[in-house]
C-alpha positions as CSV (number, residue, x, y, z in Angstrom):
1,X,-8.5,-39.3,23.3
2,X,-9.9,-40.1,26.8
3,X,-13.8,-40.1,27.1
4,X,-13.6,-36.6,29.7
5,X,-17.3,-35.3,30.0
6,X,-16.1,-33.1,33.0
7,X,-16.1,-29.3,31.7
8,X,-13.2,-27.8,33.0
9,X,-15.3,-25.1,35.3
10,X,-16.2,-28.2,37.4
11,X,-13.1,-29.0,38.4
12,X,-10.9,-27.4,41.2
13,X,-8.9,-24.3,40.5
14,X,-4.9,-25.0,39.5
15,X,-4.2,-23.5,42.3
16,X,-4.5,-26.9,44.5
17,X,-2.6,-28.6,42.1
18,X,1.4,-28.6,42.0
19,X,2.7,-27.7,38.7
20,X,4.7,-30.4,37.0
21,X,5.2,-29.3,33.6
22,X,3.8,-27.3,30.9
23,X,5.4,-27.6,27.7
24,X,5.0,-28.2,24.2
25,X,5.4,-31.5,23.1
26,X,6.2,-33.2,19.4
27,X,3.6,-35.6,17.5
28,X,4.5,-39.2,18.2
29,X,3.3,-42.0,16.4
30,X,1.4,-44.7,17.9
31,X,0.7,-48.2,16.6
32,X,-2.3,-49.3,17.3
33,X,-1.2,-52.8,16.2
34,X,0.8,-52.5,19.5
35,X,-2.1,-52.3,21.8
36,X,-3.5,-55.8,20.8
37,X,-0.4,-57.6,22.1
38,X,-1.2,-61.2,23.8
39,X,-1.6,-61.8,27.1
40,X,1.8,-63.2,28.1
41,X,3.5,-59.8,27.0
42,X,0.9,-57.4,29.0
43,X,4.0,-56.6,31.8
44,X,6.4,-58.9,33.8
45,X,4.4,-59.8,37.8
46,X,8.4,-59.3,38.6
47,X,10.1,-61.7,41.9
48,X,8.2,-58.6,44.0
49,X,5.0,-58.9,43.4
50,X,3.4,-62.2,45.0
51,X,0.8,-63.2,47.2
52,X,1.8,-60.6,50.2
53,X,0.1,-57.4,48.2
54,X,2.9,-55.6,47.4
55,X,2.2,-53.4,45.0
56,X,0.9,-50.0,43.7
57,X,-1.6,-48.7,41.6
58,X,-2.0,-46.7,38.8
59,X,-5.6,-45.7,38.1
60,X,-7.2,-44.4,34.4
61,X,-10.3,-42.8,35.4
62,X,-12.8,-41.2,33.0
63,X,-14.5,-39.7,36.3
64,X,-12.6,-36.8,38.0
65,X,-11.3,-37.8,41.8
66,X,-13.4,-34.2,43.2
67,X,-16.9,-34.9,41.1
68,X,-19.7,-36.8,42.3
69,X,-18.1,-39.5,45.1
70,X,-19.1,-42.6,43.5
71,X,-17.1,-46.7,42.9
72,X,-13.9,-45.4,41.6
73,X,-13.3,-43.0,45.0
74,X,-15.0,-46.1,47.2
75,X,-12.2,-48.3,46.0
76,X,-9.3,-46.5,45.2
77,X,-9.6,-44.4,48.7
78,X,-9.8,-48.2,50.8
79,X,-7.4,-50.0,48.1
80,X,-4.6,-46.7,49.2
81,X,-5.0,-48.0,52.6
82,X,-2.7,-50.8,52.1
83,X,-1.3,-49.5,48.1
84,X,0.5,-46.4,46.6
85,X,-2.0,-44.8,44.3
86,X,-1.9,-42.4,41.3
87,X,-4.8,-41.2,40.0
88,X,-4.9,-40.2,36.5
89,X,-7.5,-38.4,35.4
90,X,-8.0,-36.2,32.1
91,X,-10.2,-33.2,31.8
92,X,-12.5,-32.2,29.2
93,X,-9.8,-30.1,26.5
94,X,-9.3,-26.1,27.4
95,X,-9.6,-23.7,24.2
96,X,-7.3,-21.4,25.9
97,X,-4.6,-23.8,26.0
98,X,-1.6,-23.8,23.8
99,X,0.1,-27.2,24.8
100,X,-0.9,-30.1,26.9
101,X,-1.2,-28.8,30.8
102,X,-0.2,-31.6,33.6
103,X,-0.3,-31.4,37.2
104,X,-0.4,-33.1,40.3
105,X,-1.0,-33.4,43.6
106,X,-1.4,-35.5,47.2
107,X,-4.5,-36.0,49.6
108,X,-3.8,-34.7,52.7
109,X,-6.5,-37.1,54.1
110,X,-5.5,-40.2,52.2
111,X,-2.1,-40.0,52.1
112,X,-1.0,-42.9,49.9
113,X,-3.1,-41.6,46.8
114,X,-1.4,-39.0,44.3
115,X,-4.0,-37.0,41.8
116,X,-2.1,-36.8,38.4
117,X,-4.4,-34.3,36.3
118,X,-3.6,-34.0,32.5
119,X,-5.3,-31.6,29.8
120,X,-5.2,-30.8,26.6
121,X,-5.8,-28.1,24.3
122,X,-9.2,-28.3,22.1
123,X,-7.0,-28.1,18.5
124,X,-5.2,-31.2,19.6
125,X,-8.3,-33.1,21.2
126,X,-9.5,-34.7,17.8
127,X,-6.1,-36.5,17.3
128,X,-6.2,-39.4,18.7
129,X,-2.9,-40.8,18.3
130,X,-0.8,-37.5,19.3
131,X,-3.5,-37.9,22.7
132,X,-2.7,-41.4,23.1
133,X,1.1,-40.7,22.9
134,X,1.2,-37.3,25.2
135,X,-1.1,-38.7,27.8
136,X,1.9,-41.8,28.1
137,X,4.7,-39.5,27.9
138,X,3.6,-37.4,30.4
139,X,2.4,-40.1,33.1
140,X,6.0,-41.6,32.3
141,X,7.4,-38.7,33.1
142,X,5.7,-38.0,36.2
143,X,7.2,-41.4,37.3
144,X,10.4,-40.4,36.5
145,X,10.3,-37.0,38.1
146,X,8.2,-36.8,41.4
147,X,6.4,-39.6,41.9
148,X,9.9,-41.8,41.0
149,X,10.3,-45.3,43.0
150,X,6.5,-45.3,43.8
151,X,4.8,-46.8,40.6
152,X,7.1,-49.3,39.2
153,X,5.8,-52.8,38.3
154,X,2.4,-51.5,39.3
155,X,-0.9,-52.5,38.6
156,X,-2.6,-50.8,36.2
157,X,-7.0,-50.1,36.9
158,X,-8.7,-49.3,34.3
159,X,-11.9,-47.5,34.1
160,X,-11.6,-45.6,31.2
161,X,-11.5,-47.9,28.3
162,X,-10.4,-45.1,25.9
163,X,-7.1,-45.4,27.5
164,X,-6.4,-48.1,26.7
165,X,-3.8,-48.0,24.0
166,X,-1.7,-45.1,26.0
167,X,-0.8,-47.3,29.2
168,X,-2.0,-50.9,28.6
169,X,1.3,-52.5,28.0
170,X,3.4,-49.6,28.1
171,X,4.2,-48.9,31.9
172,X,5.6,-52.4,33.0
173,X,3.0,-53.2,34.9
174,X,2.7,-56.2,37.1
175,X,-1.0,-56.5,36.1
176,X,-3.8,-55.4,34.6
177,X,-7.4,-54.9,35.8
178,X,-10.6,-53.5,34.0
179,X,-13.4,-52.3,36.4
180,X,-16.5,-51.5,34.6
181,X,-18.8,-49.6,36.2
182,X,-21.2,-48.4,33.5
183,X,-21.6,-49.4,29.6
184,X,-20.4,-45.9,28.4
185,X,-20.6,-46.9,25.1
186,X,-24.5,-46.1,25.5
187,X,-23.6,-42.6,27.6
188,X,-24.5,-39.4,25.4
189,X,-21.3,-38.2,23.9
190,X,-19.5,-41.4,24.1
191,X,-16.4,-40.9,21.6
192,X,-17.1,-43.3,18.7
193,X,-14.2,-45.4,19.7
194,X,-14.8,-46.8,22.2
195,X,-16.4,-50.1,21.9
196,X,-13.7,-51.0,19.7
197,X,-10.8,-49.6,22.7
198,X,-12.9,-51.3,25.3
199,X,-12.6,-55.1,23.3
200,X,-9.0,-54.6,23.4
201,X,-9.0,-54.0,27.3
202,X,-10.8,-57.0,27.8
203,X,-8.7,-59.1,25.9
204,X,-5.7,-57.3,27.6
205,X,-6.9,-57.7,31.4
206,X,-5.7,-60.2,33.5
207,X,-8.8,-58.9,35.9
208,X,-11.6,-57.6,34.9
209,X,-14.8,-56.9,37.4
210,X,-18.4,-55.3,36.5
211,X,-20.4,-53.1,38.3
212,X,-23.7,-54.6,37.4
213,X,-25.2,-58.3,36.5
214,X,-26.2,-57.6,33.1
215,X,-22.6,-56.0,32.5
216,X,-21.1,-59.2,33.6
217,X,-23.2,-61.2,31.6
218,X,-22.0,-58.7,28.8
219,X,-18.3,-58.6,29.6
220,X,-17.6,-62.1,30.6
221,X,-17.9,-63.3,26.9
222,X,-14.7,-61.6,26.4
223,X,-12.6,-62.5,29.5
224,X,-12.5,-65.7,31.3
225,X,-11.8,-63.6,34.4
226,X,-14.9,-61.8,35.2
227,X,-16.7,-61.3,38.2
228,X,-19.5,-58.9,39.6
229,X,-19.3,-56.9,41.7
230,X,-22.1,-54.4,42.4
231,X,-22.7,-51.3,44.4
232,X,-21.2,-50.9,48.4
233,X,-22.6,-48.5,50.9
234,X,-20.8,-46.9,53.7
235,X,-23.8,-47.7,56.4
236,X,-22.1,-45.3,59.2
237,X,-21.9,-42.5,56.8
238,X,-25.2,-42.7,55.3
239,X,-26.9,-43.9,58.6
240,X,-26.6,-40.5,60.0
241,X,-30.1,-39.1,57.9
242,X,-31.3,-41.8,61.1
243,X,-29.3,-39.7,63.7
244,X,-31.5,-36.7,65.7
245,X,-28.3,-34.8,66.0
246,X,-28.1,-34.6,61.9
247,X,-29.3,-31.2,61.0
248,X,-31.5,-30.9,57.7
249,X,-30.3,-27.9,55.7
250,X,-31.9,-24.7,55.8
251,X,-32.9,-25.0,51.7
252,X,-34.6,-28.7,52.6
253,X,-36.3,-27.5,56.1
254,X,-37.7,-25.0,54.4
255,X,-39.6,-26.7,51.5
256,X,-43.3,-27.8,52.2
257,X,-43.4,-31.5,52.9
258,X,-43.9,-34.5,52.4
259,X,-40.2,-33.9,50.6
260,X,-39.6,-36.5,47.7
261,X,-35.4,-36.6,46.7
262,X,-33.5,-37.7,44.6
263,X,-29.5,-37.6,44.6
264,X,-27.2,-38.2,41.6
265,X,-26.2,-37.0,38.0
266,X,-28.4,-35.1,36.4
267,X,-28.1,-36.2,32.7
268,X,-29.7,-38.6,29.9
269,X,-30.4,-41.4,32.5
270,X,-33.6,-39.5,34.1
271,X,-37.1,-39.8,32.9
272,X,-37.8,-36.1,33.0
273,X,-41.4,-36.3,31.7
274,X,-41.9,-38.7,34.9
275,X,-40.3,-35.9,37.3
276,X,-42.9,-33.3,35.7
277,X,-45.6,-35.8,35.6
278,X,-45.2,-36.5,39.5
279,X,-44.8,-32.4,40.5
280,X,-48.2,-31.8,38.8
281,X,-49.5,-34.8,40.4
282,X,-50.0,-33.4,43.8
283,X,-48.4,-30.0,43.8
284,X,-48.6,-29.9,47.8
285,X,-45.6,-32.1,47.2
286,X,-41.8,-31.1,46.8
287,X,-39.5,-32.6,44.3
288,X,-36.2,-31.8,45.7
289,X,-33.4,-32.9,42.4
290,X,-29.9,-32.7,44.3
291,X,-26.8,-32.8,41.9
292,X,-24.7,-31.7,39.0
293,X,-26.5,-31.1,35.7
294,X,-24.4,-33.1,32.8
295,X,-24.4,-33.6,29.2
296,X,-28.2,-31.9,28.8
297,X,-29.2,-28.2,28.7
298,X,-30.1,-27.2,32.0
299,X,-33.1,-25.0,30.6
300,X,-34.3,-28.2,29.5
301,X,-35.3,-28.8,33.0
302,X,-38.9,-29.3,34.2
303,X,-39.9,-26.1,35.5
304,X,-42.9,-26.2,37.9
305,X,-43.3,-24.5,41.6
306,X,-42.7,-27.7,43.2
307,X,-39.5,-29.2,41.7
308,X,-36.4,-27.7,43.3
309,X,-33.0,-28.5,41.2
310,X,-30.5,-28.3,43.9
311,X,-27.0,-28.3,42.2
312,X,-24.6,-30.3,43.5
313,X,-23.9,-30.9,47.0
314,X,-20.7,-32.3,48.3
315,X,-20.4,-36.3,49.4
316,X,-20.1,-35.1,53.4
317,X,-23.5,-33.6,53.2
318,X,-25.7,-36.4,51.6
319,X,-27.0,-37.9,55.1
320,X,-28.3,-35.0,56.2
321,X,-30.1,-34.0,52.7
322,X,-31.8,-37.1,53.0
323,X,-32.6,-36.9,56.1
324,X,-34.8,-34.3,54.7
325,X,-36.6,-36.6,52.1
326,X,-39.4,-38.6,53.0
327,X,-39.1,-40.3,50.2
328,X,-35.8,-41.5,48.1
329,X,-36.7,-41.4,44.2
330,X,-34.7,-43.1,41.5
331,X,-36.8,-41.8,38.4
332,X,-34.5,-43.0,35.5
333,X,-35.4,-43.2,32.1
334,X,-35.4,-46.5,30.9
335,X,-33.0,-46.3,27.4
336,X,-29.7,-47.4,26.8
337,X,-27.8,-45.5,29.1
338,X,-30.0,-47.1,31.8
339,X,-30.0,-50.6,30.2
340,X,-26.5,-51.7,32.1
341,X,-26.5,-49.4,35.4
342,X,-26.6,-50.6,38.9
343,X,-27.2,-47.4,41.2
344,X,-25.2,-46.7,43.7
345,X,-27.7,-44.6,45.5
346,X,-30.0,-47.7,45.9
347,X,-27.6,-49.0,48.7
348,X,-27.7,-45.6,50.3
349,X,-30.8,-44.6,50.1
350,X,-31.4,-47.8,51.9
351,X,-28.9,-47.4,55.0
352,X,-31.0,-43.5,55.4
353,X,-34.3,-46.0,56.5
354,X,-36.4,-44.5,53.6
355,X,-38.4,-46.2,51.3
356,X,-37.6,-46.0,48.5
357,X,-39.7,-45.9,44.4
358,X,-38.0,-46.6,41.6
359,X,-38.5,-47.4,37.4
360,X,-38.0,-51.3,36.1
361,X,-33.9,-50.5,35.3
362,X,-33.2,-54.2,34.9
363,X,-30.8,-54.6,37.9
364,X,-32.3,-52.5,40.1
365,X,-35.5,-55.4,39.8
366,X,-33.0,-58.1,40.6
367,X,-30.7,-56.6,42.9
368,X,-32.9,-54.9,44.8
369,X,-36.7,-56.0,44.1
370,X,-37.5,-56.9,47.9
371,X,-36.8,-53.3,49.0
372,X,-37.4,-51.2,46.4
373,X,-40.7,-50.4,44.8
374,X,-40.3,-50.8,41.4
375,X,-43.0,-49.0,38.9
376,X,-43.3,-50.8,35.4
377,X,-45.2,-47.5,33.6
378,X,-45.1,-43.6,34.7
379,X,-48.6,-43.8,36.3
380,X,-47.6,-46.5,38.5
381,X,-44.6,-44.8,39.7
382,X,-47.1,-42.1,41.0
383,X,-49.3,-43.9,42.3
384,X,-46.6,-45.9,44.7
385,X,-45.1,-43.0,45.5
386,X,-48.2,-41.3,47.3
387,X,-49.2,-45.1,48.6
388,X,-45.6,-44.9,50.2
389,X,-45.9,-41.3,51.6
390,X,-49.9,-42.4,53.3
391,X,-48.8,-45.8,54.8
392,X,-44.5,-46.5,54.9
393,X,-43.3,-49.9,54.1
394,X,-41.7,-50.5,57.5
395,X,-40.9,-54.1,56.7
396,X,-38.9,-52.8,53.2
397,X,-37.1,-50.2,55.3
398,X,-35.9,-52.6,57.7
399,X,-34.7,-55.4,54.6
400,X,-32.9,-52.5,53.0
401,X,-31.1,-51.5,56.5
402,X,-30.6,-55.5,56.8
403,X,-28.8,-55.3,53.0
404,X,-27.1,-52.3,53.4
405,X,-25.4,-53.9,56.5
406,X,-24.4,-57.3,54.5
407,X,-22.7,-54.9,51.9
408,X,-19.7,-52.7,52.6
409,X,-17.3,-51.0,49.7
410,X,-14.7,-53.0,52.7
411,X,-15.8,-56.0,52.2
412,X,-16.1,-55.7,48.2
413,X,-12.7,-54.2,48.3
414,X,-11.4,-57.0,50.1
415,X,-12.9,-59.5,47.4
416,X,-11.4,-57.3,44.5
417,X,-7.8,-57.6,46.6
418,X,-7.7,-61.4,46.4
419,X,-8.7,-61.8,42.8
420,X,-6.2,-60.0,42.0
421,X,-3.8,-61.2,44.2
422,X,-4.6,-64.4,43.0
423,X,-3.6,-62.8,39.5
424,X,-0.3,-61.9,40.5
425,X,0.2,-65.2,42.1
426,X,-0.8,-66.8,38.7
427,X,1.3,-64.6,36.6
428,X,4.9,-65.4,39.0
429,X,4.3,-69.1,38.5
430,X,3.4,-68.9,34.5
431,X,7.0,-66.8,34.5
432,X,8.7,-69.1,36.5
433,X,7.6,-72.1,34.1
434,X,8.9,-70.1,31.0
C-alpha cells in the first residue's frame, strides 16, 4: 500500500480526469524477495539513454500533483521542460468503491507531464501485496494503452518509498532515483512499513538526493550516491508580496494589524500551544494560519479572537497573502516529524522582504541562521516576534533577498539533471564492459 494521507474530498472531482479503466482485477502474488534484487539487475540504461538526456520520467509521489505546491511540482514541472513525465499518484482508499479506480490526464500548461491517478477501495487497502501488484498492473497498462511509446526505458523518481516493491525493477527502467524530501517514517500515520520499503529503495537507487542536511547525513549511510539538495524559491513569483500593484485580499486587509502569517500544512509539525501562547500575548495582534488542515482534528485548533485559520489558498495567490503579513512565522513543534524537515517556505518567505521568526528545527539553524530568527524556548519566540514588529531587521531582510536570489528550483534542477545524467552515462559503460 502507498503511504496516501490525501482524503479523497481534497482532491479534484473525476470529472477532470479521462477515464482509463475501471475493472475488477484478480489477486496476484508478489515476492517480496524480488524487490531486493542487486544493483546490476535494477533495468538495462539501453544504447538510447546517454549523456544527451534522453529520457522520460515516471514519478511515484505520496503527495497529490493539485495539493499544497511544494519540491515534487518544483521539479517535476521544470524537469517536463526537457522530459516526458507521468505522474503517479495514489489517493487515500474510497469506501464506496468496489474495484480499484484509475485515471488519467494531461496539463494543459505543462504539456509534457501526464497525471496518472490510481485508487483503491478501503476492503482491499490493508493488503499489501494485492496493492503492490494492482498499482503495477495498472501503471503497465497505462503504458500500454494511452500513454504507449512515451515511458519506455524511463527513469523511475521516487518519493514514495512505499512503492517501492510495485515499480522498482519492474518497468525496465533506465534508472532509478530516490528524492527524499521529508523522513515520513516520523509523519503521524506513517504505515508501519515503511522504514523497512524505504532501505530497500536506497539500496536499489542508482540516485538518490535529500531534501535536508540531516537527511543526508541519515541517508547517505545506505547509498554511496547521495547528495543534498535543499529547498529552491521561485524569487519572481514570490517577489510580487514587494510589488505595489499586488493586491492584499479582502479577508487579510481586513484583519487588524500588525498581521503575523504563517503558510503551510497544518498538521503534527506545528507547536500549537506556541500559536495560542503568542495570540494571548498581545491580542491587538492577528495570527493569520493559511492552509489545509491534515492528519489532526481541526476542532483541536486554538481558538482565540485573534487567530484566523484561513484554509487553504491556491500556490498563485501566496505573494499577495503575504504581502499582507508583517511578519512570516514558522512555529513548528520541535518532535520527530520536525527533527529531518527543511521548510520550503523559509526560502519564500525570504524573497517576500519579511523578516522572518522561527523555532530551533535543526536545519532551519544551519541553513538559514543569518536570516531567520530562531527562538530556542516558546517565550523567546514571543518576545522576537514583537522586537521584530517595533524595530525590522533591515540587514536580515536584505541577506534573505540576497539567498533567495543564489537559490532557484532552475538551478537545483539543473544539478539533479547532471547527477543523473552522469548515472546513465555510468550505467551504458558498466553494460558495455559486461
Amino acid at each position: 500500500m502507498s503511504y496516501a494521507p490525501l482524503l479523497t474530498e481534497t482532491n479534484l472531482n473525476d470529472s477532470d480526469f479521462l477515464n482509463l479503466k475501471t475493472s475488477h482485477f484478480p489477486q496476484e502474488n508478489s515476492n517480496k524477495a524480488n524487490s531486493k534484487r542487486s544493483r546490476k539487475t535494477r533495468g538495462r540504461a539501453g544504447d538510447r539513454q546517454t549523456n544527451s538526456g534522453d529520457y522520460s520520467i515516471i514519478v511515484h509521489c505520496h503527495l497529490c500533483w493539485d495539493w499544497v505546491w511544494q519540491r515534487p511540482q518544483q521539479f517535476v514541472s521544470r524537469l517536463s521542460r526537457r522530459h516526458r513525465v507521468l505522474f503517479v499518484e495514489t489517493v487515500a482508499p474510497d469506501p464506496e468503491l468496489a474495484a480499484p479506480l484509475v485515471r488519467f490526464r494531461k496539463l494543459p500548461e505543462l504539456p509534457n507531464i501526464t497525471i496518472l491517478r490510481l485508487q483503491f477501495p478501503s476492503w482491499r487497502w490493508d493488503d499489501g501485496d494485492y496493492v503492490d501488484a494492482e498499482r503495477r498492473r495498472l501503471v503497465q497498462e497505462f503504458r500500454a494503452g494511452p500513454g504507449k511509446g512515451n515511458f519506455e526505458r524511463a527513469v523511475q523518481w521516487f518519493y514514495d518509498p512505499m512503492a517501492v516493491r510495485a515499480f522498482a525493477g519492474q518497468m525496465g527502467e533506465a534508472l532509478t532515483v530516490y528524492d527524499c524530501m521529508d523522513e515520513l517514517s516520523k509523519f503521524r500515520c506513517a504505515p508501519p512499513a515503511i522504514v523497512e520499503r524505504e532501505g530497500e529503495l536506497l539500496d536499489m537507487a542508482d540516485v538518490v538526493f535529500t531534501g535536508g542536511y540531516k537527511l543526508f547525513e541519515s541517508k547517505s549511510r545506505f547509498n554511496d550516491n547521495c547528495h543534498f539538495y535543499g529547498c529552491g524559491v521561485d524569487v519572481q513569483h514570490f517577489g510580487a508580496a514587494r510589488a505595489a500593484a499586488t493586491a492584499i485580499p479582502p479577508e487579510l486587509a481586513a484583519l487588524p494589524r500588525p498581521v503575523l502569517g504563517y503558510f503551510g500544512v497544518v498538521d503534527e509539525r506545528l507547536d500549537y500551544e506556541l500559536i495560542a501562547r503568542l495570540a494571548e500575548y498581545n491580542p491587538g495582534w492577528s495570527i493569520a494560519m493559511v492552509g489545509p488542515v491534515l492528519k489532526v482534528d481541526a476542532r483541536s485548533l486554538p481558538q482565540r479572537p485573534n487567530i484566523h485559520w484561513l484554509g487553504q489558498r491556491p500556490y498563485a495567490e501566496l505573494p499577495s497573502l503575504c504581502k499582507g503579513f508583517d511578519l512570516c512565522l514558522m512555529p513548528f513543534a520541535l518532535n520527530e516529524a520536525t527533527e529531518f524537515i527543511n521548510p520550503t517556505k523559509a526560502l519564500e518567505y525570504m524573497a517576500t522582504g519579511r523578516n522572518i521568526i522561527s523555532t530551533a528545527v535543526p536545519d532551519v539553524v544551519r541553513n538559514f541562521g543569518s536570516v531567520v530568527k530562531v527562538a530556542g524556548a516558546p517565550d523567546e519566540f514571543v518576545l522576537l516576534c514583537d522586537e521584530m514588529l517595533k524595530h525590522p531587521d533591515h540587514g536580515a531582510i536584505a541577506r534573505g533577498l540576497s539567498m533567495a536570489s543564489e537559490n532557484s528550483w532552475d538551478s537545483i534542477v539543473a544539478q539533479l539533471e547532471h547527477h543523473v545524467e552522469e548515472a546513465l552515462m555510468k550505467k551504458c559503460a558498466t553494460e558495455a564492459m559486461a
